[in-house]
C-alpha positions as MATLAB code, in Angstrom:
seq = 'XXXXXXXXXXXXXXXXXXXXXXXXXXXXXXXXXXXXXXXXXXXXXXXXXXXXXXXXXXXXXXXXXXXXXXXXXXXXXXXXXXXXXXXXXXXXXXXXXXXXXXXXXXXXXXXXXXXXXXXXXXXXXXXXXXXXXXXXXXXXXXXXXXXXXXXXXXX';
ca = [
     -25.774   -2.586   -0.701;
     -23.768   -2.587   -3.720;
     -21.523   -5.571   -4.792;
     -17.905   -4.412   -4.062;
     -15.768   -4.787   -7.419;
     -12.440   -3.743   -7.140;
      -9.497   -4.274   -4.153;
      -9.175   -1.475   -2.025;
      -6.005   -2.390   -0.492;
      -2.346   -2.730   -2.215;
       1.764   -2.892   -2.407;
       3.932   -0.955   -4.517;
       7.556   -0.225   -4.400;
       8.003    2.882   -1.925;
       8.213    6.242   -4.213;
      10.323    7.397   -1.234;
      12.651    4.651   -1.035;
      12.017    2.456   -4.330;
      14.143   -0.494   -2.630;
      11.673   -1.278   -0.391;
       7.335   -2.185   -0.528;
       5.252    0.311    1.025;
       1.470   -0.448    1.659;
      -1.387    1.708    0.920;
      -5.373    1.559    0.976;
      -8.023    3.645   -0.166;
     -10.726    4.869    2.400;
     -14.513    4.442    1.718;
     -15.475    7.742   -0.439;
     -11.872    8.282   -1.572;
     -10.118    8.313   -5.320;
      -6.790    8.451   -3.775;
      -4.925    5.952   -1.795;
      -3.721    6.379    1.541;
      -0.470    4.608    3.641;
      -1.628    0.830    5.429;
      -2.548    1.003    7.842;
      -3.777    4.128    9.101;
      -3.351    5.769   11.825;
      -0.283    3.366   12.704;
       1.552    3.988    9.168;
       4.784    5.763    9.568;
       5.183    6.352    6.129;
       6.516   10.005    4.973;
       7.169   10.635    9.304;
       9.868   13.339    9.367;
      11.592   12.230   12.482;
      14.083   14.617   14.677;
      17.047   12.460   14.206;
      16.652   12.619   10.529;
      16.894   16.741   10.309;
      20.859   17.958    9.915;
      22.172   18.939   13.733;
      23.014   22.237   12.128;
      18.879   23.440   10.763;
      18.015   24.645   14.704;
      14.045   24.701   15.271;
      12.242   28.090   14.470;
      15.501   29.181   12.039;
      14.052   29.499    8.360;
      16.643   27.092    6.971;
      14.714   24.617    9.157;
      11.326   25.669    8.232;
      12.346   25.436    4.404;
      13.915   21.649    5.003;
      10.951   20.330    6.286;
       8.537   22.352    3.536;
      11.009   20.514    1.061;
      10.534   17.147    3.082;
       6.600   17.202    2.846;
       6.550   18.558   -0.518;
       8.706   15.122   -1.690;
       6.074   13.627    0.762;
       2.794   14.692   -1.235;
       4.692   14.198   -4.611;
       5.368   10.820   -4.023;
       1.725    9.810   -2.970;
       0.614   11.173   -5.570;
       3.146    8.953   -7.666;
       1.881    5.651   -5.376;
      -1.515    6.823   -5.924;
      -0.653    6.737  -10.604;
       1.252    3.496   -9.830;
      -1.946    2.067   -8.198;
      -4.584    3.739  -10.840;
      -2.121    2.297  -13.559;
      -2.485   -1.111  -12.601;
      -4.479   -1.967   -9.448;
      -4.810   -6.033  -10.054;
      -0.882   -5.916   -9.785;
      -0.541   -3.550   -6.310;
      -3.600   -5.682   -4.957;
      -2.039   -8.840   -5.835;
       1.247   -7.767   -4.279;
      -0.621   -6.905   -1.268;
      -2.094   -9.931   -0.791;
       0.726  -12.198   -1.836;
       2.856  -10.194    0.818;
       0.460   -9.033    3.550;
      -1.256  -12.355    3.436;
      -4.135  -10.429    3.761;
      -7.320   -9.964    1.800;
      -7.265   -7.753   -1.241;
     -10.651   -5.979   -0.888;
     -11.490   -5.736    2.836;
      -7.467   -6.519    4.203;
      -8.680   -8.598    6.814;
      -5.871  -11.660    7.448;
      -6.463  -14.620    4.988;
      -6.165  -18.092    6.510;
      -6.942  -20.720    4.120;
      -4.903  -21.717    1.713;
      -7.160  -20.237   -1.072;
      -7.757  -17.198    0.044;
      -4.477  -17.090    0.150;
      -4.055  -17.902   -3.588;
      -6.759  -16.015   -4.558;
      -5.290  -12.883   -2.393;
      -9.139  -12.414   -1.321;
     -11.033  -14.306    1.317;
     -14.617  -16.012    1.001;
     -16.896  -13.346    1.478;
     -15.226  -10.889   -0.401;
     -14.565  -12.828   -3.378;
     -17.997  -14.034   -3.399;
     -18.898  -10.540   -4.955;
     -16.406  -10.029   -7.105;
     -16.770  -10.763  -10.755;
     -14.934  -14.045  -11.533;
     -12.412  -12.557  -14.129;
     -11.184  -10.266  -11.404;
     -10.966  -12.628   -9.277;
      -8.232  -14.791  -11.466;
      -6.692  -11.519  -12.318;
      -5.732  -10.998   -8.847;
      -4.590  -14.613   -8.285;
      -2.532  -14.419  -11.315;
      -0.928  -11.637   -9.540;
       0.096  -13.208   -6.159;
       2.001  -15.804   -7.980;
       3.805  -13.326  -10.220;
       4.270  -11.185   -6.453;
       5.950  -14.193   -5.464;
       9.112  -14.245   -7.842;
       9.444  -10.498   -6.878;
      12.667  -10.175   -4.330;
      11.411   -6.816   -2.755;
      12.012   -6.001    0.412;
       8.936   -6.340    2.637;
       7.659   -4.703    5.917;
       6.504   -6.914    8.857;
       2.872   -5.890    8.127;
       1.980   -9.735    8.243;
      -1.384  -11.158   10.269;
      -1.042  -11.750   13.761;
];
C-alpha cells in the first residue's frame, strides 16, 4: 500500500454563505471534494420552506427556481473545490483545528498532539515531516480565525 501524502479532509468558508465554515472531503479515487460528512451533509439541501409560497410545484417558474438553486449549488463546489486545490495545508489545518479531527483519515483526535499536529499517530506516521509542520502551522493560524463553526465536533 502506498504511503498516504496529503489530507483528504478540510474547512473553508461556505461559497454559499461565506459567513459561515463548511466542511468538505475528498472520496478515495476522486480530484474533487465533496460536503463532510457524507451522506449526513446538508449542505446545498433546497428545503420546502425555503422556495417563495407563490412558485407552486409542477408550475415552470418553480422548475426554473430550483434549476437556478442547483446551478449556484454546483458553481459553488466547484469554487470550494479551487479554494481547496489553491491551498490544501490551510483548509486541512482549519479542519483539524475546528473539527478536532484528523486531517488525513478525519477520525476524532484525542491527544493533545494530534491535536496540534491536526493529524493523529498513524496517519502522521506516513506523512512526510515538512507536511506534517505545514499543517500544524495551520491549526494555530485556524485558531485566531473568528468564523463561525458547525457542531461537526467528535463525540
Amino acid at each position: 500500500m502506498a504511503a498516504k501524502t496529503a489530507p483528504d479532509y478540510f474547512a473553508i468558508p461556505d461559497p454559499l454563505d461565506e459567513s459561515k465554515m463548511s466542511y468538505w472531503y475528498r472520496p478515495k479515487n476522486s480530484a474533487t471534494v465533496k460536503p463532510w460528512p457524507p451522506r449526513r451533509s446538508k449542505w446545498g439541501v433546497l428545503w420546502s420552506k425555503d422556495v417563495p409560497s407563490g412558485l407552486r410545484k409542477g408550475t415552470p417558474e418553480r422548475r426554473a427556481f430550483v434549476n437556478a438553486h442547483y446551478a449556484r449549488v454546483a458553481a459553488a463546489a466547484r469554487t470550494a473545490n479551487e479554494v481547496i486545490v489553491a491551498d490544501p495545508n490551510r483548509a486541512a489545518g482549519r479542519f483539524a483545528a475546528l473539527a478536532i479531527r484528523c486531517a488525513c483519515c478525519g477520525r476524532c483526535l484525542t491527544d493533545d498532539r494530534s491535536k496540534t499536529y491536526g493529524v493523529g499517530p498513524e496517519c502522521r506516521s506516513d506523512l512526510p515531516t515538512g507536511l506534517v509542520d505545514a499543517l500544524a502551522e495551520m491549526v494555530r493560524a485556524v485558531y485566531g480565525e473568528a468564523l463561525p463553526v458547525p457542531e461537526v465536533m467528535c463525540e
